[in-house]
C-alpha positions as CSV (number, residue, x, y, z in Angstrom):
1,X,0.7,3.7,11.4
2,X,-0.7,1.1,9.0
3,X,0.9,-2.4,8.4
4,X,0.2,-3.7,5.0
5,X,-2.6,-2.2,2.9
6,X,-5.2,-1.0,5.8
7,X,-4.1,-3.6,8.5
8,X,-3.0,-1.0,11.9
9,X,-0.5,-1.4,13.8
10,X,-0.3,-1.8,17.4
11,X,1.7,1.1,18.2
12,X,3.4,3.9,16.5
13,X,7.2,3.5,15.4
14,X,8.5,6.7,15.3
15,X,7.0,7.7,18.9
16,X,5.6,4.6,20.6
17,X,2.2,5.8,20.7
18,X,-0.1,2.9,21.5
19,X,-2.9,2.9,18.5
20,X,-5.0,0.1,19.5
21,X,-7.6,2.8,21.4
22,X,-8.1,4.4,17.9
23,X,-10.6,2.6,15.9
24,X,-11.6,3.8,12.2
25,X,-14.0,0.3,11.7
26,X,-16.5,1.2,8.2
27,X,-16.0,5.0,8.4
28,X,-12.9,5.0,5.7
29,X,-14.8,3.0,3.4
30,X,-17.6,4.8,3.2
31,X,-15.7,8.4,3.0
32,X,-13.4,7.1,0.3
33,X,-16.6,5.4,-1.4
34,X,-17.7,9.4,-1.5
35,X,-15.3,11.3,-2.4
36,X,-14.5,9.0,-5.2
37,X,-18.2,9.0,-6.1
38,X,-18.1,12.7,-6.4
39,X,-15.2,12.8,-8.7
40,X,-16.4,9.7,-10.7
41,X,-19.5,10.7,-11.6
42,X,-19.6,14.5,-12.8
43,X,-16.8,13.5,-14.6
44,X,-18.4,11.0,-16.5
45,X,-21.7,12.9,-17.2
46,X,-19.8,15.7,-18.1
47,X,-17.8,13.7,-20.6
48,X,-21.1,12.1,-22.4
49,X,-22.9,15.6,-22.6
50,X,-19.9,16.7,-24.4
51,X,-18.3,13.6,-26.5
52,X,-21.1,10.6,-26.3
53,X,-18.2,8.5,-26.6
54,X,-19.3,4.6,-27.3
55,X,-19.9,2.4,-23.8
56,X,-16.9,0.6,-24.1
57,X,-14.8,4.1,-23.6
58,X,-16.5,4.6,-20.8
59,X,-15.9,1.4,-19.3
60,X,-12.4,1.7,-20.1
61,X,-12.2,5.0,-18.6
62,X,-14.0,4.9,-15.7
63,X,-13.9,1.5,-14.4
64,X,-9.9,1.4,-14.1
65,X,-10.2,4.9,-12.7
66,X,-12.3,4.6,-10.0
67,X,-10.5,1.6,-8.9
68,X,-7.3,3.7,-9.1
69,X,-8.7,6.6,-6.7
70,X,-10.2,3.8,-4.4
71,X,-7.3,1.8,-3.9
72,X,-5.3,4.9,-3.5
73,X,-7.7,6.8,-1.1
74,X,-8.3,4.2,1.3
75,X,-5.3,4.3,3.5
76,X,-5.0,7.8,3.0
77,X,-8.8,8.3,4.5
78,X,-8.0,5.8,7.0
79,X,-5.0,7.3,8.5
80,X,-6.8,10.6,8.4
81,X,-9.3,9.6,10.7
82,X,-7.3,7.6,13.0
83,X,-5.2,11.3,13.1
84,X,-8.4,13.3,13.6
85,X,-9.7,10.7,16.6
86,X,-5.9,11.5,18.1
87,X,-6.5,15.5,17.3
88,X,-9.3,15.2,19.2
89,X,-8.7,13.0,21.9
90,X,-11.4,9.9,20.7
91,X,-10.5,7.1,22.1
92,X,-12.6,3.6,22.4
């Protein structure tokens, strides 16, 4: 379904379904900036109630994390939607 990183193709391979009516536009982005915000973040408080560790371990830590999950999430998100719009017959 997807051509690259997040780039869609125009139809599918396997079946020939035409994906140009399904349009995801901002909403991947801004799910993947949430659920990676809610991991991210109690994580992180959690870990300086219990440890204080110094700034730089959390910079360390977190920083590479959360652009781990993002990079990893975004597709993922993005092909979810497109497959929800098609589960429910949303087409542009």
């Amino acid at each position: 379904m997807l051509r690259g990183y997040a780039t869609m193709q125009s139809s599918c391979e396997a079946c020939g379904l035409e994906l140009e009516p399904f349009r995801a536009d901002d909403a991947p982005a801004y799910f993947t900036i949430f659920i990676v915000g809610h991991l991210i973040v109690p994580s992180m408080l959690l870990l300086e109630q219990h440890l204080q560790p110094e700034t730089w371990v959390h910079m360390a830590i977190w920083m590479p994390l959360t652009l781990i999950l993002t990079l990893a999430l975004l597709p993922r998100v993005k092909g979810a939607i497109i497959g929800l719009q098609w589960a429910l017959n949303v087409r542009n």
